[in-house]
ZAFIVO-32548 format. One record per residue (C-alpha): residue in one letter; x negated, y negated, z. Coordinates in steps of 0.001 Angstrom, whole numbers, plus 500000, padded with zeros to 6 digits. Layout:
BEGIN
AXYZ ...
//
This chain:
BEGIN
X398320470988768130 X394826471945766844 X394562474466764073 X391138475779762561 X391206478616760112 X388789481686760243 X388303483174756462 X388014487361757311 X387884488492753812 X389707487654750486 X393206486857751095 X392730487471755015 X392380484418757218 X392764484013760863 X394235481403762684 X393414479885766014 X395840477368767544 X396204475440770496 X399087473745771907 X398666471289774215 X399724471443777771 X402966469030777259 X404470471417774860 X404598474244777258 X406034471644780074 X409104470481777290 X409906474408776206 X409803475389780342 X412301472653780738 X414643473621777938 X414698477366778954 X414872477299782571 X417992474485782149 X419467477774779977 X418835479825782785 X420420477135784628 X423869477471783111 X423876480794783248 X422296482371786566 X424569484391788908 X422246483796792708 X423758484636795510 X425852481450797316 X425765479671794451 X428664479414791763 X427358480528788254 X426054477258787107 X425200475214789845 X422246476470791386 X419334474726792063 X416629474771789474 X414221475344792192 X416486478527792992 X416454479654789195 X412781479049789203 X411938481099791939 X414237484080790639 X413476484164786971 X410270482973787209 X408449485922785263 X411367486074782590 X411035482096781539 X407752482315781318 X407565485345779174 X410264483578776738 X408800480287776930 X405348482138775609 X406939483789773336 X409186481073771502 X405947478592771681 X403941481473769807 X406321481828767133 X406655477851767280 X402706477423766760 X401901479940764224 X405017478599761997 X403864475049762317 X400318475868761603 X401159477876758239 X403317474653757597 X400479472333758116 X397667474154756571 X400672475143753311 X399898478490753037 X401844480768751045 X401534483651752744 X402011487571750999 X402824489548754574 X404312488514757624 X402095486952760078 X400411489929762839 X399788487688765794 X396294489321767438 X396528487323770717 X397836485237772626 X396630483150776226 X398511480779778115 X395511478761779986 X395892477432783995 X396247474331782581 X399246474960780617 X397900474992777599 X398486477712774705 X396128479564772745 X397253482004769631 X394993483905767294 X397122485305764373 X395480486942760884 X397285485917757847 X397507487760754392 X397886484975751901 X398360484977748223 X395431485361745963 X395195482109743857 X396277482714740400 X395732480021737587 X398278481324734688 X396278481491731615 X398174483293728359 X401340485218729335 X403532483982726579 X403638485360723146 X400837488503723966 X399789490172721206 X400315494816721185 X400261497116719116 X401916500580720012 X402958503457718212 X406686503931716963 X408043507878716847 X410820507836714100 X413339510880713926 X412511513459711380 X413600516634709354 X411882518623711470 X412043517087714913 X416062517743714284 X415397521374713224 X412971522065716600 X415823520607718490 X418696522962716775 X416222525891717000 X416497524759721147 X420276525122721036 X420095528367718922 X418054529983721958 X420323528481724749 X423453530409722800 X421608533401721807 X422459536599722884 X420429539959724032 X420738543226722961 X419244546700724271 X416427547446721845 X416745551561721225 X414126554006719701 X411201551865719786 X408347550772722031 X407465546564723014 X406542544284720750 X405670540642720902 X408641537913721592 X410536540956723205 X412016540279727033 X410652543377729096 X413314544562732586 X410106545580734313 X409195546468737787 X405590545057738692 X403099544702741581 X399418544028741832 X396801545152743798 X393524543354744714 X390260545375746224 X392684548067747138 X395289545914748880 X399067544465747792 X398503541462746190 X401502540071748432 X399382541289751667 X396668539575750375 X397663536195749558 X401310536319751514 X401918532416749423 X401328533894746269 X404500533298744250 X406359536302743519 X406093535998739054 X401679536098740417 X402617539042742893 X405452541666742662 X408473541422740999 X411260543787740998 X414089544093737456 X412197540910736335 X413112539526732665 X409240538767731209 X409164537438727933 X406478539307725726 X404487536292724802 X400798535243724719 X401626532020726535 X401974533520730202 X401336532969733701 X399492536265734042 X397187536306730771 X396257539531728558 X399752540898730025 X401811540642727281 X399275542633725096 X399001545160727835 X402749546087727617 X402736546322723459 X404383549956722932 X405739550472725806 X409316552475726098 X411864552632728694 X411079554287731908 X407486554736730873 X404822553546733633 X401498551980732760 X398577550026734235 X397461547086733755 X393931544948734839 X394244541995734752 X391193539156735185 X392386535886735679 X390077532196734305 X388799530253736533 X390962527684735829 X394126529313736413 X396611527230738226 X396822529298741344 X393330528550742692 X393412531677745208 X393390534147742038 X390861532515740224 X388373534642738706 X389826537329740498 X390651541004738485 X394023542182739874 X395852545489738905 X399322545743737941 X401321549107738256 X404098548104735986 X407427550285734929 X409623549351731778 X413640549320732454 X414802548285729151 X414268546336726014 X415741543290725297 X416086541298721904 X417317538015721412 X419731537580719021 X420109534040717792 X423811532863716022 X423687532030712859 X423156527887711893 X426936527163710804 X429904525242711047 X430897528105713636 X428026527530715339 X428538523572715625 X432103524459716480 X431708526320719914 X429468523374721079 X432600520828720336 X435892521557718809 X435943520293714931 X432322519832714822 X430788520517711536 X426971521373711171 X426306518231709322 X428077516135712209 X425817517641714726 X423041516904713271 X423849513805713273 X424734513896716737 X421190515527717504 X419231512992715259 X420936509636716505 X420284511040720279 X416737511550719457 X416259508242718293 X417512507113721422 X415378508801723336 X412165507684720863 X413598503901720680 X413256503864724872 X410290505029724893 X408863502710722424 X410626500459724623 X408321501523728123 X405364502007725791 X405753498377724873 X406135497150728380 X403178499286729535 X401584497523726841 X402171494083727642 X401375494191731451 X398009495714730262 X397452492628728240 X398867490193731230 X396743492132733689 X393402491899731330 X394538487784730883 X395314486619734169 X392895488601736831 X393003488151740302 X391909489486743313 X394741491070745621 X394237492036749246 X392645494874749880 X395561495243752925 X398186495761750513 X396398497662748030 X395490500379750980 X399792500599751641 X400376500961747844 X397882503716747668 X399413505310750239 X403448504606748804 X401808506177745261 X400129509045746860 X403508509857748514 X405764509837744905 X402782511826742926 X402891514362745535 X406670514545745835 X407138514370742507 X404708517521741751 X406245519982744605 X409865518908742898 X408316520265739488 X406989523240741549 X403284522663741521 X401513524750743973 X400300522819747195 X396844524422746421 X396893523079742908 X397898519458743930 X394861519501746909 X392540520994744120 X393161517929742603 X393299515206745467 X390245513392744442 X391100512438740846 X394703511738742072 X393125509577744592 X391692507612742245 X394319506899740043 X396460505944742673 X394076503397743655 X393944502288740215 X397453502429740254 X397960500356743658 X395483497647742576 X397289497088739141 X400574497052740953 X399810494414743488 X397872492473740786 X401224492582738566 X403193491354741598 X401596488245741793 X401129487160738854 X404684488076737991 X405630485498740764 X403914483003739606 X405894483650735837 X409019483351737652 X408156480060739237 X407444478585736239 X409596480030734331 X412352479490736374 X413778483398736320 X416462483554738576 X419178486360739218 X422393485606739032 X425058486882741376 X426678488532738533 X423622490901737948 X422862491191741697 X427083492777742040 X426065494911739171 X422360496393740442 X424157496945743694 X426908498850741858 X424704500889739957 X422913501782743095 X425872502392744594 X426940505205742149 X423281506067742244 X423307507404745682 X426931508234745767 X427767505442748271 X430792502874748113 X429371499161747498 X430490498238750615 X428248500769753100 X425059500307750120 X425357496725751723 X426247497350755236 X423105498972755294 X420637497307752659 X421600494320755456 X421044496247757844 X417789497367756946 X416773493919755564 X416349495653751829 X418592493254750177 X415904490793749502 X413304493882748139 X416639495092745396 X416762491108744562 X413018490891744452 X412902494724741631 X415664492628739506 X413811489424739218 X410698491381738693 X412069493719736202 X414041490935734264 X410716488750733948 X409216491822732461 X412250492105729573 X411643487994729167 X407445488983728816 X408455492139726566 X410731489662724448 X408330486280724063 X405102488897723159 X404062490008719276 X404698493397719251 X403624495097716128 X405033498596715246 X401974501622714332 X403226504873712687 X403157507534714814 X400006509134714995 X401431512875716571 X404710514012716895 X406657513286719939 X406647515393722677 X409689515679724796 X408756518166726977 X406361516787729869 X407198519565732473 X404313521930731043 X403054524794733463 X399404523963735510 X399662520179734784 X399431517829738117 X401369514627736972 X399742511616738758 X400056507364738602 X398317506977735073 X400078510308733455 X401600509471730079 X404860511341730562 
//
């Protein structure tokens, strides 16, 4: 067999092989004496026709599979001989079987960058630690206060701020419905009947809430509206809309008072002091894990910066496009406007390349950890990931692997642990050194106009 390689670009070579004529003569032989054994020809018993006969018949058919099987034969070998370590399957480009017999096979190859593991062990970070206080545990009991409050009808008076407003409202744009206009528009941009709007400054539809102040039941009022140029529904940007708006009723929030009663109606015997407890050990929880992800983000910054390599652009182009896919699914879930996600395709473009590249990058060099390292899985933690997944996606264990089998997925959920453990053993070996907290934590990340993309810090 003669093998020469053909470098394309980084990480893409191409291989040209060909097999000599007495291969193809030794693999006709084997498959037509299969053909042999099994051929039904008529006046012959199954079996013992002639090979001539079988020849003649299935002619077309051995030839096909004795292409085909030599193919997969030479480009197997060649990898072998040349000891290539390969990142995709082999895409065979062409193939020729010569008058003589003899095979040619051009296949492209996706290979593993070459990596030489410099510093991975021990890496020095520094992140920021949140730490539960005073008045992170108040903001959260103010949350549950508002959750349980209840709302009264507000009589004698006219709105004022931080009231809730049951109005009737629908714009107008050049002299046309606003919903005529721009059909798409979402309804709390548009026309609203008996809608709950909470008199705040902090509003979809800015300058409205100040419009309203005064207002008393069944009165009818006016309102012009112009909206930025940056508002989040691109269609009304810039644009001065009119509102015809009529007041229902006032509504004021009462909040309980912060008790032992209070704590009681959330759980039976529950004093105040218990539940703030309950509320400050939670939050810690939640500020320990993400010191946790911070940390990791951290450290695969650092391994990325140590140990570069060039992946193939192949692979980077399908992670873009695998990224692309979750930002954009995971903004219409939050219910971002289509026109506010295309509005920004370009930047989320290039994060997501950004995103891709580091990705790949990390799966490499993560391979090479686990070589040397000698990570390995054991079935213990493979029963439990599948388990997990199981209850995940509300399947028995049993049908998650009937069909992680059947969709040859098993090895990719083996592959995630492996990956994901050598990342705990990297988080574990580096020098992590805690920094106060330079803000407060935010646990809200689901703020209105925001596109969430790869590199957003939520």
């Amino acid at each position: 067999m003669n093998v020469t390689t053909e470098q394309k670009e980084n990480c893409v070579i191409d291989l040209h092989i060909t097999l000599p004529a007495d291969r193809f003569e030794q693999e006709w032989k084997r498959i037509t004496e299969e053909y042999c054994r099994l051929a039904r020809i008529p006046g012959f018993r199954k079996g013992k026709a002639p090979r001539s006969a079988v020849e003649k018949k299935y002619a077309k058919e051995i030839k096909e599979e004795v292409t085909e099987k030599l193919m997969q034969a030479a480009v197997r070998e060649a990898i072998q001989e040349k000891k290539m370590e390969l990142a995709q399957y082999p895409q065979v480009k062409e193939v020729k079987l010569n008058d003589d017999h003899t095979l040619e096979v051009t296949a492209t190859l996706v290979t593993k960058p070459e990596i030489e593991l410099a510093e991975y062990s021990g890496l020095e970070v520094s992140v920021e630690k949140h730490l539960v206080d005073d008045a992170a545990v108040s903001r959260q009991l103010e949350k549950m206060r508002e959750d349980a409050a209840d709302f009264v009808t507000a009589e004698g008076r006219g709105l004022k701020m931080e009231d809730f407003a049951i109005v009737d409202y629908s714009g107008m744009l050049d002299g046309k419905a606003l919903q005529e206009v721009h059909p798409d528009l979402p309804p709390s941009y548009a026309a609203r009947q008996h809608a709950w709007f909470r008199m705040e400054t902090k509003s979809p539809l800015p300058g409205f809430a100040e419009a309203l102040l005064g207002m008393k039941p069944d009165e009818s009022r006016e309102v012009t509206i112009t909206f930025p140029k940056n508002s989040p529904e691109e269609m009304l940007r810039e644009a001065t809309v009119t509102y015809a708006v009529k007041l229902h009723e006032i509504k004021e929030r009462q909040l309980p008072a912060l008790d032992d009663a209070f704590a009681g109606k959330l759980k039976p015997g529950l004093t105040l002091e218990a539940l703030q407890k309950e509320i400050r050990d939670y939050l810690q929880q939640m500020m320990d894990y993400q010191f946790h992800q911070k940390a990791q983000a951290a450290v695969v910054k650092k391994l990325l910066e140590q140990n570069p390599c060039e992946p193939p652009a192949t692979m980077v182009q399908r992670e873009v496009a695998n990224v692309l896919q979750n930002v954009i699914r995971e903004n219409q879930e939050r219910g971002v406007p289509e026109e506010m996600i295309k509005s920004h395709q370009e930047e989320l473009m290039v994060s997501a390349k950004q995103s891709a590249e580091e990705k790949v990058k990390l799966h490499f060099i993560l391979q090479e950890i686990v070589k040397k390292e000698k990570i390995e899985v054991t079935p213990e933690e493979l029963h439990q990931e599948i388990g997990r997944l199981a209850q995940r996606y509300r399947m028995t264990v049993e049908k998650l692997l009937k069909e992680l089998k059947k969709n040859h997925a098993l090895g990719s959920v083996q592959e995630d642990l492996i990956f994901n453990k050598t990342l705990q053993w990297l988080v574990d070996h580096a020098k992590i050194t805690e920094l106060p907290a330079s803000a407060p934590a935010e646990h809200d990340c689901g703020e209105e106009g925001h596109v969430h993309g790869p590199h957003c810090h939520h």
